[in-house]
N, C-alpha and C positions, 0 to 999 in steps of 0.2 A: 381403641376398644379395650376393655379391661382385659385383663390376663385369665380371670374364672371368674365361676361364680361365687361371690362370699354369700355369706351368710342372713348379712344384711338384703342384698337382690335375692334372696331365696326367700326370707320372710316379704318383700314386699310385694313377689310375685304368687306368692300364699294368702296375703291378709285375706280379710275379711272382702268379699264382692260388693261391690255398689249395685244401689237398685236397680240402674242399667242394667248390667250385667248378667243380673238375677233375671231380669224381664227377657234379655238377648238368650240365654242359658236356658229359658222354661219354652218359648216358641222355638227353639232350633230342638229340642227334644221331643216336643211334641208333635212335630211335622215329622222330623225321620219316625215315630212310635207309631204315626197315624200312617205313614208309609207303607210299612211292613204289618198292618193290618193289626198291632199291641198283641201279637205272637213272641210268649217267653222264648220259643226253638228261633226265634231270628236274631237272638238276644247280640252272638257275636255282631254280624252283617251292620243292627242298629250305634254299637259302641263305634265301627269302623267308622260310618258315617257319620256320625256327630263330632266323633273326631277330625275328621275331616273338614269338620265347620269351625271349629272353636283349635286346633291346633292340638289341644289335652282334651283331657277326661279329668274335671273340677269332681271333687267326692262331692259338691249338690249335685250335680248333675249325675252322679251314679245314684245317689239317695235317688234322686226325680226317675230316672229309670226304674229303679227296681219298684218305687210305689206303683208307677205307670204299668207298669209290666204285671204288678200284684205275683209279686218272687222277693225272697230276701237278698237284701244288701248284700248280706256275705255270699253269696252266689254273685252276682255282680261284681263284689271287689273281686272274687274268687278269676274269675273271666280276665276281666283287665289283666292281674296278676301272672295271670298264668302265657301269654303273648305275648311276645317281647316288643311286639309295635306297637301295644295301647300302653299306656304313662299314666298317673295323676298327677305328675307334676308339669311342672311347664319346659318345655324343651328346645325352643326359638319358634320361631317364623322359618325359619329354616332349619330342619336336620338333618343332617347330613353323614350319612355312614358308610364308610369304608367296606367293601370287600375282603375278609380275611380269611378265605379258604387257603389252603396252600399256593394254588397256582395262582391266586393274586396277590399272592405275599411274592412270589417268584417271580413276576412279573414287576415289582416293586410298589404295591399300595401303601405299603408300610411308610415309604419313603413319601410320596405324596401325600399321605393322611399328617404328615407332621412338616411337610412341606406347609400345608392348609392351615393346619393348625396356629403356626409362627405366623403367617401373611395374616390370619385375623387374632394375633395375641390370646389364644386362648390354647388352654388343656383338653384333651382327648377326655370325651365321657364329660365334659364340663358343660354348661350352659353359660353364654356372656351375657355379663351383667344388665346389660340393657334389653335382655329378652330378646335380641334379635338371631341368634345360632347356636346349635349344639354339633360336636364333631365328636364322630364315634366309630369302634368296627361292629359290623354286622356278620353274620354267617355268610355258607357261598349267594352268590346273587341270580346264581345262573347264568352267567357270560364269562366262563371259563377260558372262550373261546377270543375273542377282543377285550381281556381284560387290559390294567386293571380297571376295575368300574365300581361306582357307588350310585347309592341312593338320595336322592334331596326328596325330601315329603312325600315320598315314594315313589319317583317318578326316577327310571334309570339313566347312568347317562355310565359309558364306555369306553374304551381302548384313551382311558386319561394318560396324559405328558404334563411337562411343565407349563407350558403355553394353556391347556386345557383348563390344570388346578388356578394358574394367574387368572383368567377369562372368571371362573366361578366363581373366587373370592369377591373378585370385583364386582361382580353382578350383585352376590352378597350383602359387601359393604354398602354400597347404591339402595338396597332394599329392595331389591327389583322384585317385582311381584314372577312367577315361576312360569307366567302365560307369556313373560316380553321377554324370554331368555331367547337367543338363537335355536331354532330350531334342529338344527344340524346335531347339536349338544348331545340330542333324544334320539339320534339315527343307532340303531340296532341293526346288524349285519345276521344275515340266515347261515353263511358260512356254508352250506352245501355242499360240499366235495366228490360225495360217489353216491348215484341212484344204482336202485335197482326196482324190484317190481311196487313198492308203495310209494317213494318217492316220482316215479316213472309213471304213475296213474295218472291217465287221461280223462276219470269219471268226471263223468257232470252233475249238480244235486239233483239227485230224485235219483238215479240211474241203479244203485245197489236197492232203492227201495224198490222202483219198479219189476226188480228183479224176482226181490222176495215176494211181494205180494200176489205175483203173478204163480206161484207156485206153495205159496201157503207156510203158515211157520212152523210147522213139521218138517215140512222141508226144507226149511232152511237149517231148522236144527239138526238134521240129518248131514246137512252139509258138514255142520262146524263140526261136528265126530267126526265125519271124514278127511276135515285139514288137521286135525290133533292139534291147532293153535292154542300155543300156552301163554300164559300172562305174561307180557313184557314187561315189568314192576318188578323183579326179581324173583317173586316166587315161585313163578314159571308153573301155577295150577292150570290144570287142562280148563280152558274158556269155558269148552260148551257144558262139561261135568259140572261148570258152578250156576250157567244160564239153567240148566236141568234142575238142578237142586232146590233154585228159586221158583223154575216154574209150578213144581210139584208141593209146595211149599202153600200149606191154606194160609188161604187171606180175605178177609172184608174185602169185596167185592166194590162196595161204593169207594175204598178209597187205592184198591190197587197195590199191584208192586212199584219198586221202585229200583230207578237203573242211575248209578252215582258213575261220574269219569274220574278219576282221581290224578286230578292237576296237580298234585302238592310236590313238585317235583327238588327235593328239597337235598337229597343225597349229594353231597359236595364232589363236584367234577362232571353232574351231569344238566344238559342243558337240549335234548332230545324232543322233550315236549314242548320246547318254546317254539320252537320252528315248527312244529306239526300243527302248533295255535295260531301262528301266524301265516306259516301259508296253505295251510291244508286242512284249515276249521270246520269247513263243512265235511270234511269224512270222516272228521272226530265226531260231528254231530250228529251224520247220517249212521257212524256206525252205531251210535246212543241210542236211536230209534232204530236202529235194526235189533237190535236187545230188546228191548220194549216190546216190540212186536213179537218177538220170539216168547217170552216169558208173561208174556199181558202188563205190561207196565202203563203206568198213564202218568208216573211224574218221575224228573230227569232232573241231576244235577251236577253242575261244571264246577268242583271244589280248586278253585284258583291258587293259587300259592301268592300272598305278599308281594312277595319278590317280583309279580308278573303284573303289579297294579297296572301298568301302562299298555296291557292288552286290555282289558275288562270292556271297555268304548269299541273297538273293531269288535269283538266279539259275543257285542250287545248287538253291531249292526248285522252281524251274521244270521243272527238267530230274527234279527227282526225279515232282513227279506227273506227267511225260510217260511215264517208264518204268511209272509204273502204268496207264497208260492207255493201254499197247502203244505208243504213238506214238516210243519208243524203244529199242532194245537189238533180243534175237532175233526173228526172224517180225515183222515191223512190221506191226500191222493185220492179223497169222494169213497174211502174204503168207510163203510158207516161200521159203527163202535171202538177205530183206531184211532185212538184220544192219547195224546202225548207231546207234552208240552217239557220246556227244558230253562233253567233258572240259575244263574252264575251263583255261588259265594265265596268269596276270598276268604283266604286266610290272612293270618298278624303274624305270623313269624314263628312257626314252632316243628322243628323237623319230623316230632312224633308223630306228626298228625298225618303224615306221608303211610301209616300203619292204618290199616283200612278201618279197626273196630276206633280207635282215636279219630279219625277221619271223622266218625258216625258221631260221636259223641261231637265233634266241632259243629256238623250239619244242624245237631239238634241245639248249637249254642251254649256249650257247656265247653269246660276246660277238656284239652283233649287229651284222657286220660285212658288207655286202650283198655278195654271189655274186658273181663275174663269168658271166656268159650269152652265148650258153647254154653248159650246157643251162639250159632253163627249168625254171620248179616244174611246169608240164603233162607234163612227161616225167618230171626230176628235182626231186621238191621235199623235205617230210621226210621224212627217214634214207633217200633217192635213190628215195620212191615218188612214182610221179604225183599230184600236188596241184593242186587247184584251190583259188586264195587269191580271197575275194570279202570286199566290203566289206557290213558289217550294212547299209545302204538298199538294197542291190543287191538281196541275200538274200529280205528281206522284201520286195521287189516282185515276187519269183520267185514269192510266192504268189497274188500279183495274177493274172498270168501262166495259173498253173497250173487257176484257176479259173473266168476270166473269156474266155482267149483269148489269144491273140496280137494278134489284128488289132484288137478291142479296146484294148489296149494302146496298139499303134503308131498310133492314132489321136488319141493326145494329143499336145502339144507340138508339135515338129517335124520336119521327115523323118529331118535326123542326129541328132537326140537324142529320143527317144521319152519319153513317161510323164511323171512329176512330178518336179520336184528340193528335197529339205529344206533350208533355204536358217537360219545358224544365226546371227543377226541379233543383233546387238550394239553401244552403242558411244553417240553422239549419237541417240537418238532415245525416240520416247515410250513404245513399247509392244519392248523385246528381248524376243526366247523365239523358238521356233523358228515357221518360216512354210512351207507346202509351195502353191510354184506348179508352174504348168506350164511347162514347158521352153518357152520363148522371150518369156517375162517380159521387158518392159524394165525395164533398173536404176531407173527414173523411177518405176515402176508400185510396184517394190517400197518405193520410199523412203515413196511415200505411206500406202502402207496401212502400215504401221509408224513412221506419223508423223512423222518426219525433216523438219527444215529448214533453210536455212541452211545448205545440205551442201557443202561444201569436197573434201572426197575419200570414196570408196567402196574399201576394200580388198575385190576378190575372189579366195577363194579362200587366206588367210591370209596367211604373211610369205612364203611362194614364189610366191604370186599377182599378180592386176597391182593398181596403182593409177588408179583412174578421177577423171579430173576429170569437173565440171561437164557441158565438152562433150560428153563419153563416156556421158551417163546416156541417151539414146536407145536404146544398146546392150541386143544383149539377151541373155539368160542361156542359153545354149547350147552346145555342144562347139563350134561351127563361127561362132562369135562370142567372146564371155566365159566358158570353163568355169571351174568352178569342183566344191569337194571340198564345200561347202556353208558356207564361213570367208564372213561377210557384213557388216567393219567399217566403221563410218559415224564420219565427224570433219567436224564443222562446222568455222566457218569460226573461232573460236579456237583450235585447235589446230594446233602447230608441227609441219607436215610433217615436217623435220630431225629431231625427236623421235620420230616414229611410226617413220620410218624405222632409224635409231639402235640403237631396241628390237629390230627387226627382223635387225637384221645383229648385235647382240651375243648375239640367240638362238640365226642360225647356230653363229656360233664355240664357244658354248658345247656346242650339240648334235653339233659335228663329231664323226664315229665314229673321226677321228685314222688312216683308215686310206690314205688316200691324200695323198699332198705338200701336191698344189695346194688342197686344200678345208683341210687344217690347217692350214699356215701363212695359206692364201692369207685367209680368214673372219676372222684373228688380224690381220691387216694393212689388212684393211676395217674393222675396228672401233679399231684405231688412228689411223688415217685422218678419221674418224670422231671422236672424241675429239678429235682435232687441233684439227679446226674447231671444234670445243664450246667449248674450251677456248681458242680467240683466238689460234690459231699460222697456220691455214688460209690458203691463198694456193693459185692457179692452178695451178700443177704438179701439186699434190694432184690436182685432180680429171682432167688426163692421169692420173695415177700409177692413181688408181680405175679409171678405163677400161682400162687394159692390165691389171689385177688381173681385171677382165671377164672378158676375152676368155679367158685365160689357166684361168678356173673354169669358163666355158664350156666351153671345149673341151678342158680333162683332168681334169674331175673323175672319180671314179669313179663318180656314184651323182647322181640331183636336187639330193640336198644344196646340195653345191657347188656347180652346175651354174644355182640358182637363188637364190645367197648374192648376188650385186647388183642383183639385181631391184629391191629394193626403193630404193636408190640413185640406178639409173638411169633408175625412171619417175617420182623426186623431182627429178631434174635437168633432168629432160624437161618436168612438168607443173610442175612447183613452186620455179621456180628459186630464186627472191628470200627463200629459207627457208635457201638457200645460200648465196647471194651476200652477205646480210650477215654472215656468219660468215667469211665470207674480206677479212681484213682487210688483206693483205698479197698485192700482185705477183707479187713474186720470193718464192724458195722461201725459208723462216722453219723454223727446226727447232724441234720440236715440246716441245725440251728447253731450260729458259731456268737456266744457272747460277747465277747474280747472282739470281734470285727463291728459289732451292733453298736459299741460304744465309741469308733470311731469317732464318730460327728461330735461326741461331748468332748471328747479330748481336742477336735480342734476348738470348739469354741471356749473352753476353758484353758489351752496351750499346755495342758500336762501329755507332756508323754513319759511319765518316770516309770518304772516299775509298780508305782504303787495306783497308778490308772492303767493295767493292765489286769486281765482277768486270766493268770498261767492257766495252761493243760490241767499243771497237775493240783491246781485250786478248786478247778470245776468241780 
C-alpha cells in the first residue's frame, strides 16, 4: 500500500463523477431529504446520513442538498465545515481515529496510532492511495476508562494492544466490510464501581410517571424546589428554577415547549453519560417526560455526541418499546392532552456544542455557534420555543425525585448541592469506571476507594476544570467547594504536568467554534506559547505574555470556551511550577524561530557545513 496520498490519487479521487455516480449521489440524497420530511433545521442529521451512504460529502452532493432543502450552499458548506466528522473530500473506506485525550496518550495511543500507521504504510492525517484508509487523532472518545480506543466509520472499538492494532490492520488490508469484523472488537465495558441511590434504582418504566401523574405537575414541581437538584453539566443551575422559567415562558400552544437532554458529553476525561445511555436509558427518558409534563412540553430531544454513534440502535429500541407501552407519544398512560414524543440527533464532532445555546443552534442544523443571551433557551430556545436544556444525570435524578420526595432527596450530600454526583474516574489508578458519591466527598475519599496513589495532581471536572494538588485533596466535591461536570483525572507523581497541561490547551484551540477574536486567535497563541517552551526557546516574558493572553479570554471571550482556555496553564504555574521552569531555559526573550537550525537539511543535502552556510547569532 502506498506510503500517502500524492497528488495524483487526490485529483483522481476529485475528478469529474460519472453518470453513475451522479445517478447513485441524486437517489441517496433524495431518500435521506425525503426522510427527514426536506426540513432545512434537519440539515445536520441529513449531511450525517448521506455520509454514511457515500463515505464523503462530493460538493454536488452539498450543491443537491442545499437546492433540495431551498437554503444556500454556503450554509451548507458552512455545516460540513464547521464538524470535524463531515469531510468533502474522500477519506477511505475506512477511517480510523485515534483517541488523543491525555489519558489516552498515557495509556499509549500515540504508540499504537503509528504502530497502524507503518503496518498499512501510510501517514497520520493521510489518505492511501487507493482510497481504501485514512489514520488520524480525534478528540477524547469518551472511554477514558478502557482506553486506549479509536474510532473506524464511527463505530468505537477499546482497551487496544498490539494484538488488537495487528487484528485491525488486517481486517483493513482484506477490506473487510466493518459488519464481518469480530464482534468482541465493539465490546464496551460500563466499569461501574460504587452505586449509590441513582445507580441503586430499582424503578420500572412508567414507575416515576405514574408517580407524577397521580399527583399533578404542580406537584411535582413542588417537589423539585424541595430536592434543590442542580444541573449535573457543570453549571450546577437549580433544575426546577429553569423547568419554572420555561413553564411560565408564552408559547404557541399548537406547537408547545420543548425539553432537550444534552448528550454531548464531549469534556475530555468524562464518560458518565455513556453508561447512564447504556444501562439506565429509560430514566434518562422517563426523567425527559417527567420535564415535559412539568413545563407542557410535547417535543423531546436526545442530542447524541459523535463519539456515542454505536448507542443510537439500542437507543432507537428504547424509545420504540416505550411508545408501546404508552410511556410515549399520544395520551401518555390514557392521561388525554399528555403528547410527548422524543427524537435522537447526533452530533459530528464539536465540543462546543456540549454549551446549551450551541447545542440549540446544532438542533436547528446550523453550525454550532453559542447564542448571545438572552434571550435564554427558557423563553427562546429551538426554532425561538421555550426549552429547557438538562443534562442526562440531571434527568435521571428527576426520577428519583418524582418517586421518592424531595425532601428525601435534599437529604443527601449537602445544603448547596443535594443528591449524588457520577464522578467519571480515570487516569493513574487501580480500579477507572464510573463511581457515584454523595455530594461533599472529599477528593482524598475518592482517591481511595479507586485505588490511587502516589497522586501528584487530580483534574476536576475535565480541561475547563481546576487542577488539585496534594494539598487540595481535603477538598470536597461540591458546587460551593470543587464542582465539577463528573471529568475525574488522576496523574501520579511520573507524569509531566507541562504535558497534561499542553494536551489540554491544544484541545482548546482545536475545539474553538472560531466565532469570536479573542478565543480564536487567543487558544492558537496559547498553544504556541506552549510549544515554545516544549521546544527549548521559552524564557520569562513568555509566561507575562501567557498571563495577559488570560485576562484577555477571561474577559472577551464569547462563550466558557475561551473563557476557561488558561486554566489549565495557570493552575500548572501555580501548583506545578518546576514542570515549567525547566523548560525555560533562557531569560530574555528567545524567538521561538531558530534560522541557522531550519537550514539544517540544506546543508546536508548540499554537504557545506563551513561558516559561510551558517546563519551566526550575531548576523540575524
Amino acid at each position: 500500500m502506498p506510503d500517502s496520498q500524492t497528488p495524483n490519487s487526490q485529483q483522481s479521487a476529485l475528478r469529474e463523477p460519472t453518470a453513475e455516480q451522479r445517478r447513485h449521489w441524486r437517489l441517496v440524497v433524495e431518500g435521506v431529504i425525503a426522510k427527514h420530511g426536506a426540513r432545512p433545521e434537519q440539515l445536520l442529521q441529513i449531511l450525517i446520513e448521506i455520509q454514511e451512504e457515500l463515505s464523503w460529502l462530493p460538493l454536488k452532493v452539498v450543491t443537491d442538498v442545499a437546492e433540495r432543502l431551498s437554503i444556500s450552499r454556503a450554509r451548507v458548506e458552512g455545516v460540513v465545515g464547521f464538524y470535524s466528522f463531515l469531510h468533502t473530500r474522500p477519506n477511505g473506506r475506512f477511517r480510523v481515529l485515534f483517541s488523543n485525550n491525555i489519558i489516552d496518550r498515557m495509556l499509549g495511543s500515540q504508540t499504537m496510532m503509528d504502530e497502524m500507521c507503518r503496518k498499512l504504510w501510510l501517514q497520520p492525517g493521510k489518505m492511501s492511495e487507493d482510497g481504501l484508509v485514512s489514520i488520524g487523532p480525534t478528540s477524547c472518545t469518551g472511554m477514558g476508562d478502557q482506553g486506549p480506543a479509536l474510532l473506524v466509520n464511527g463505530m468505537t472499538i477499546t482497551k487496544l494492544t498490539h494484538q488488537r492494532v495487528n487484528l485491525i490492520s488486517e481486517l483493513i488490508r482484506k477490506d473487510t466490510p466493518l459488519a464481518q469484523w469480530p464482534q468482541d472488537l465493539f465490546a464496551v465495558d460500563d466499569n461501574i464501581q460504587r452505586k449509590d441511590i441513582l445507580l441503586n434504582s430499582a424503578l420500572k418504566p412508567g414507575d416515576a410517571l405514574r408517580a407524577a401523574l397521580a399527583n399533578g405537575p404542580d406537584a411535582l414541581m413542588e417537589e423539585m424546589k424541595k430536592s434543590k437538584l442542580r444541573g449535573r453539566g457543570g453549571a450546577g443551575f437549580t433544575t426546577a428554577q429553569k423547568w419554572d422559567f420555561c413553564r411560565q415562558a408564552p408559547v404557541d400552544e399548537a406547537l408547545g415547549r420543548v425539553v432537550v437532554c444534552n448528550a454531548d458529553e464531549g469534556e475530555p476525561g468524562t464518560f458518565k453519560d455513556r453508561v447512564l445511555l447504556t444501562r439506565y436509558a429509560d430514566l434518562v427518558f422517563e426523567g425527559m417526560t417527567l420535564a415535559a409534563y412539568a413545563i407542557g412540553a410535547k417535543k423531546g430531544f436526545l442530542y447524541l455526541r459523535g463519539e456515542y454513534r454505536y448507542l443510537l440502535a439500542p437507543l432507537q429500541e428504547v424509545l420504540s418499546a416505550r411508545r408501546a407501552q404508552g410511556l410515549l407519544g399520544a395520551s401518555i398512560l390514557s392521561q388525554t392532552g399528555f403528547d410527548f414524543d422524543i427524537e435522537i440527533h447526533m452530533g459530528a464532532g464539536a465540543y462546543v456544542c456540549g454549551e446549551e445555546t450551541a447545542l440549540l443552534e446544532s438542533l436547528e442544523g446550523k453550525r454550532g455557534t453559542p447564542r448571545i443571551r438572552p434571550p435564554f433557551p427558557v423563553t427562546h430556545g429551538y426554532l425561538g420555543r421555550p426549552t429547557s436544556v438538562n443534562n442526562v444525570e440531571t434527568l435521571a435524578s428527576a426520577c428519583l425525585i418524582a418517586t421518592q420526595g424531595g425532601d428525601a432527596f435534599a437529604k443527601i450530600g449537602t445544603a448547596q448541592s443535594s443528591g449524588t454526583k457520577l464522578l467519571s474516574i480515570s487516569g493513574d489508578c487501580a480500579q477507572p469506571g464510573i463511581y457515584e458519591f454523595p455530594f461533599g466527598a472529599t477528593i482524598a475519599e475518592v482517591l481511595e476507594a479507586c485505588g490511587a496513589t502516589d497522586v501528584q495532581a487530580v483534574q476536576m471536572g475535565g480541561a475547563s476544570g481546576v487542577t488539585l494538588a496534594p494539598s487540595e485533596f481535603s477538598r470536597k466535591m461540591a458546587f460551593e467547594d470543587v464542582p465539577t461536570a463528573g471529568a475525574f483525572m488522576i496523574f501520579d507523581s511520573g507524569r509531566d504536568m507541562f504535558e497534561v497541561a499542553s494536551n489540554f490547551v491544544h484541545f482548546f484551540a482545536h475545539e474553538s467554534c472560531g466565532f469570536c477574536t479573542p478565543c480564536r486567535v487567543g487558544t492558537s497563541l496559547l498553544t504556541g506559547y506552549l510549544d515554545k517552551l516544549s521546544n527549548g526557546y521559552g524564557s520569562k516574558p513568555d509566561l507575562a505574555e501567557i498571563d495577559t493572553l488570560n485576562r484577555v479570554l477571561k474577559s472577551t471571550s464569547h462563550c466558557g470556551l475561551g473563557q476557561a482556555a488558561a486554566n489549565p496553564i495557570l493552575d500548572g504555574l501555580k501548583k506545578f511550577r518546576p514542570a515549567y521552569e525547566k523548560r525555560m531555559l533562557h531569560q530574555d526573550f528567545e524567538p521561538a524561530f531558530n534560522l541557522d537550525a531550519a537550514l539544517e537539511r540544506a546543508r546536508q543535502i548540499t554537504g557545506r557545513d563551513d561558516a559561510g552556510a551558517h546563519i551566526l547569532e550575531e548576523q540575524a
